[in-house]
C-alpha positions as CSV (number, residue, x, y, z in Angstrom):
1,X,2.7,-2.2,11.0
2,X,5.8,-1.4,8.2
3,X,6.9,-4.2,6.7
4,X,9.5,-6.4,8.0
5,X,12.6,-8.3,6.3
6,X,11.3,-11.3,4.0
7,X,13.5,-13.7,1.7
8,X,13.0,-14.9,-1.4
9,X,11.3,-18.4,0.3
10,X,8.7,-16.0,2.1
11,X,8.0,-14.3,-1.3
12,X,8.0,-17.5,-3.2
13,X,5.2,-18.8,-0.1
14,X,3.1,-15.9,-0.3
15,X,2.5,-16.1,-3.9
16,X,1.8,-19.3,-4.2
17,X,-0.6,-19.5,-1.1
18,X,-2.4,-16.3,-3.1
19,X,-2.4,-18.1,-6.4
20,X,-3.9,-21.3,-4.9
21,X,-7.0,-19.2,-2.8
22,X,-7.8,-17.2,-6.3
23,X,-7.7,-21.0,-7.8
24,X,-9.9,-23.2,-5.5
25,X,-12.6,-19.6,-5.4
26,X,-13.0,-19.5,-9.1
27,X,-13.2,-23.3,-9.1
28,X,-15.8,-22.9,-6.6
29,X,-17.4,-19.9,-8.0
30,X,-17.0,-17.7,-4.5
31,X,-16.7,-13.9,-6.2
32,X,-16.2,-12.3,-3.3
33,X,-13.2,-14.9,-2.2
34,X,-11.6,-14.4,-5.7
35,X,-11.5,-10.4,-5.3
36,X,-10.2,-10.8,-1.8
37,X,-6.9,-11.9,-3.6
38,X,-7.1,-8.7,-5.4
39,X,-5.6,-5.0,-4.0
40,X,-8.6,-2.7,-3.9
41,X,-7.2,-1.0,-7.4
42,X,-6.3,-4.6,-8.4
43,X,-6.9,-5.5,-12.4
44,X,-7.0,-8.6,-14.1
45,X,-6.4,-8.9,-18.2
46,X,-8.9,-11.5,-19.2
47,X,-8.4,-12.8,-23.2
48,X,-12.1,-11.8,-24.5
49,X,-13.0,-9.5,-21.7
50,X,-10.5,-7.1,-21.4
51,X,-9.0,-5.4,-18.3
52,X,-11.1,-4.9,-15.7
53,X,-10.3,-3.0,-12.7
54,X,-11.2,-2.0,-9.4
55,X,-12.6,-4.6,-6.6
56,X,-16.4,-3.6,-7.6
57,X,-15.9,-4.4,-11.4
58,X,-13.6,-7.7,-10.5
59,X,-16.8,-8.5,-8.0
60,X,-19.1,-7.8,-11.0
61,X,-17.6,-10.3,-13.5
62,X,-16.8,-12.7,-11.1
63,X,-20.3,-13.0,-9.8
64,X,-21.6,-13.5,-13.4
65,X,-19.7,-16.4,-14.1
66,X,-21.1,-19.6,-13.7
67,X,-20.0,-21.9,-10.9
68,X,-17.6,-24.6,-12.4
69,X,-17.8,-27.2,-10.1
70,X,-16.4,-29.5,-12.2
71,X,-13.4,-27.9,-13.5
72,X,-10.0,-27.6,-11.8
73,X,-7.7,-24.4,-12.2
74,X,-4.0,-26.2,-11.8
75,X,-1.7,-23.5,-11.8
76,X,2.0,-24.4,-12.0
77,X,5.5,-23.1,-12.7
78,X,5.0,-20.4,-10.6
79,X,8.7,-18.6,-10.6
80,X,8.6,-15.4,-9.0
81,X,10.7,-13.2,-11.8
82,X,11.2,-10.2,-9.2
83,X,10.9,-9.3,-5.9
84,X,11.5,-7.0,-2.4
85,X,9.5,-6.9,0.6
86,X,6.7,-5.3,-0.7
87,X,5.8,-6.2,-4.4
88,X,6.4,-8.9,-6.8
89,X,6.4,-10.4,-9.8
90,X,5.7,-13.9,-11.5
91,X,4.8,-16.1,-14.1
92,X,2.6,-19.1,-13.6
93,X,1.2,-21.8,-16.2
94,X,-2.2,-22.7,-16.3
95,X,-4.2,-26.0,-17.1
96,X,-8.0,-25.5,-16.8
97,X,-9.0,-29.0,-16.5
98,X,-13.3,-29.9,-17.2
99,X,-15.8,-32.9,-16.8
100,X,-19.1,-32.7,-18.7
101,X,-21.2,-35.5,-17.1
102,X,-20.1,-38.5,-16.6
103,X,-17.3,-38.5,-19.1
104,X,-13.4,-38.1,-17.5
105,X,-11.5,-35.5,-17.3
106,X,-10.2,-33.6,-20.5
107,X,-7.7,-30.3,-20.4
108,X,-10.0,-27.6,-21.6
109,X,-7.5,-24.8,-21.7
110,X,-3.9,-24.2,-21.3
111,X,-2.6,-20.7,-20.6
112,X,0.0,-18.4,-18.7
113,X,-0.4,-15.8,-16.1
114,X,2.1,-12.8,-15.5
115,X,1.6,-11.5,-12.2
116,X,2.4,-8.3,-10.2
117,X,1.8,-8.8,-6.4
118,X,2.0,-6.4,-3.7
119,X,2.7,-7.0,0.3
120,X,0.3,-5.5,2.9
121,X,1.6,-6.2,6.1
122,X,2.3,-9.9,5.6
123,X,-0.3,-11.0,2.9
124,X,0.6,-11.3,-0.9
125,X,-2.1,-9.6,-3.3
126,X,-2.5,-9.6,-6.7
127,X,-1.9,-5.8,-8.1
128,X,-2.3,-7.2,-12.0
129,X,-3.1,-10.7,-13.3
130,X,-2.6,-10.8,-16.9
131,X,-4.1,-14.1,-18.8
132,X,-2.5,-15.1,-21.9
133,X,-3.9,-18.5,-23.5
134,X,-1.3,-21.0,-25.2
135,X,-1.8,-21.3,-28.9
């Protein structure tokens, strides 16, 4: 199936609908949900970890994180920079909201995520995720 006419509104969708399934996985810790968001030669830039690539190696660090349960990836701003019907690019703020036992809320990190995306046949993947964390 080739790909067929999109506008900038289906781009914009698709992006964010990816962003928010790779959010609510890692919040939930399901490895194997966040690399389906990921091409098969997908990479994601990581500030302390470095760039890992490939589906098996995304798998591998995903699965050794622990399960946050109680923290909330918000990603907003999203404005897709570039784009045609097959590949993408945006830029996305990030708040990383935590709880620690009973005690509220509290922002635990704030960062930025630049994002190339590619188009298979009607679903957005992430191609590279660079993280960059605010100063």
């Amino acid at each position: 199936m080739g790909l067929q006419a999109v506008t900038y509104a289906d781009v914009v969708a698709g992006v964010l609908a990816v962003t928010a399934r790779y959010a609510h996985a890692v919040d939930d810790g399901r490895a194997n949900d966040v690399v389906a968001t990921f091409c098969a030669d997908g990479s994601a830039d990581i500030p302390g970890q470095g760039v890992i690539t490939g589906a098996a190696a995304l798998r591998t660090f995903f699965a050794g994180q622990t399960p946050r349960g109680r923290s909330r990836h918000v990603v907003v701003n999203t404005h897709v920079t570039e784009w045609d019907a097959g590949q993408a690019t945006a830029v996305s703020d990030l708040i990383v909201l935590g709880r620690a036992g009973d005690q509220g809320w509290s922002v635990r990190l704030v960062g930025r995520y630049h994002d190339t995306l590619h188009n298979g046949d009607g679903t957005w993947l992430f191609h590279s995720r660079t993280l960059r964390f605010a100063d």
